[in-house]
N, C-alpha and C positions, 0 to 999 in steps of 0.2 A: 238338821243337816241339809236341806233342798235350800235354806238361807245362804248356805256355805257356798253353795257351787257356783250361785249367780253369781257372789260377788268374786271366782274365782273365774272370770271370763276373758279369751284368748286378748294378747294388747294386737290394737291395730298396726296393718302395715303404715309404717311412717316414708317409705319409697313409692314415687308413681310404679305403677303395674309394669312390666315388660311388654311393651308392643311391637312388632315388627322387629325382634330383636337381629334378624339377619337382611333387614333393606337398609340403606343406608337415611340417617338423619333427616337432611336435606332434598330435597327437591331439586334443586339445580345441581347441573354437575360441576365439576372441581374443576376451577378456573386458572390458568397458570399466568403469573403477571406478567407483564411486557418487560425486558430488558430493559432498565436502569430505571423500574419505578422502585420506588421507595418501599419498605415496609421492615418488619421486624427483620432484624437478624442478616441485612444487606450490608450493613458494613463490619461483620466479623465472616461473613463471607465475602466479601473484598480482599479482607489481610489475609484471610489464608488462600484465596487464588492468588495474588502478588507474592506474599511469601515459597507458594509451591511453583511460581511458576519459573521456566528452567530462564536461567542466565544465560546473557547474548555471547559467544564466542569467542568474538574478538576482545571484550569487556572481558571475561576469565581471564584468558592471555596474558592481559596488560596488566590485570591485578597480581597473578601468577609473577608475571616477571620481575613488576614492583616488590614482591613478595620475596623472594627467589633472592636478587640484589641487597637486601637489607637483612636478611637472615645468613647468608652465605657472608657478606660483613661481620657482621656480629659472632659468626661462627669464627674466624678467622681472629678477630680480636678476643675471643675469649680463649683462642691456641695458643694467643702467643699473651697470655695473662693481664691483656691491658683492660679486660673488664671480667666483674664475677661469671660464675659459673652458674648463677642464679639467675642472670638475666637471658638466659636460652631457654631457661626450663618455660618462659614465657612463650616462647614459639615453636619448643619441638616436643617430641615426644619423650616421654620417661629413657627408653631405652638411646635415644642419639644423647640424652644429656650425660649416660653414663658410659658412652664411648667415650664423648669428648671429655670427661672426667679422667678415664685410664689413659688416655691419650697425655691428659698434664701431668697426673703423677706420674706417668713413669717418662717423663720425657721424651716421648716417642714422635711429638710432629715434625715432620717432612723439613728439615733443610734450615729450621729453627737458630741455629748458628750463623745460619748467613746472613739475617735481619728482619725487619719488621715484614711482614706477609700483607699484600696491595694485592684487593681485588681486579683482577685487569680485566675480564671478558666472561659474559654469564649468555645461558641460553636456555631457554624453557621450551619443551616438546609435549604437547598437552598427549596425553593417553585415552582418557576419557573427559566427560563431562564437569568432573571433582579431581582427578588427577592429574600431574606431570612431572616429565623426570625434567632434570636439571642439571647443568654440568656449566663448568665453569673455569678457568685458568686463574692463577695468582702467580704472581713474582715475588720471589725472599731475594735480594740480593740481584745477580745477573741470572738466575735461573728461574725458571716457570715449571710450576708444580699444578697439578688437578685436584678439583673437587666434584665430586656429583653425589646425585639425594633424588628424592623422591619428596613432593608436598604433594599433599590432601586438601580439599578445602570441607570444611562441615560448616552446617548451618549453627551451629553454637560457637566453636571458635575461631571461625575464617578460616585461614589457609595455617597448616599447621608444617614443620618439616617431620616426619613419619623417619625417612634412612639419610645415611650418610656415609660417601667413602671420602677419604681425604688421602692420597696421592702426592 
């Protein structure tokens, strides 16, 4: 039996010991790099400071309005049937594609009779940061009808149109 127990002896620590388990590692203290040195992880934080950082004003606007012009077109042509109903769903929201939906089935836009609808005059009023409303005149004929909306811009799909009255 006293043969048994020798060979049943504790196994060693295979970890160094715990020293100084509450000072810190190092000896020196923690050095912060200089502005635009190099090192791990400096260019995915680059893209996400440019990515989060806020857009120039006047650059929203222009995009906003570019935006605004080509959507409020396209809304327009898809009223009076000269393009699907499918190509808005590209730049508005669920619920304006199924306005402008009830709007075709039941014949209901504005003045329709008196001929093709010509964007004549658009205007964008920024709200905040990501938002503006939008409003707009069109000609059917000798008469001038209104439009106005609301777009959004997100960082996933640009500038979206969110509402829509058509007048």
């Amino acid at each position: 039996m006293s043969d048994e127990r020798k060979a049943l002896s504790p196994a060693p620590h295979s970890e160094p010991p715990l020293r100084g388990f509450h000072k810190p590692r190092r000896s020196e203290p923690f050095r912060v790099r200089p502005r635009g040195a190099s090192g791990a992880g400096t260019g995915v934080q680059r893209v996400v400071r440019e990515s989060h950082a806020p857009v120039e004003t006047d650059e929203l606007i222009r995009s906003a309005r570019k935006f605004a012009e080509r959507s409020l077109r396209l809304t327009l042509e898809v009223l009076d049937q000269r393009r699907p109903i499918g190509q808005l769903a590209s730049i508005a929201e669920p619920a304006v594609v199924s306005a402008v939906r009830t709007l075709i089935v039941g014949d209901l836009a504005p003045g329709r009779t008196l001929g093709v609808a010509v964007l004549a005059r658009v205007a964008v009023t920024p709200v905040d940061a990501r938002t503006a409303e939008v409003f707009a005149g069109y000609d059917r004929g000798p008469r001038r009808f209104a439009l106005a909306g609301r777009i959004v811009h997100t960082r996933a799909a640009g500038w979206r149109l969110t509402a829509l009255r058509v007048r």
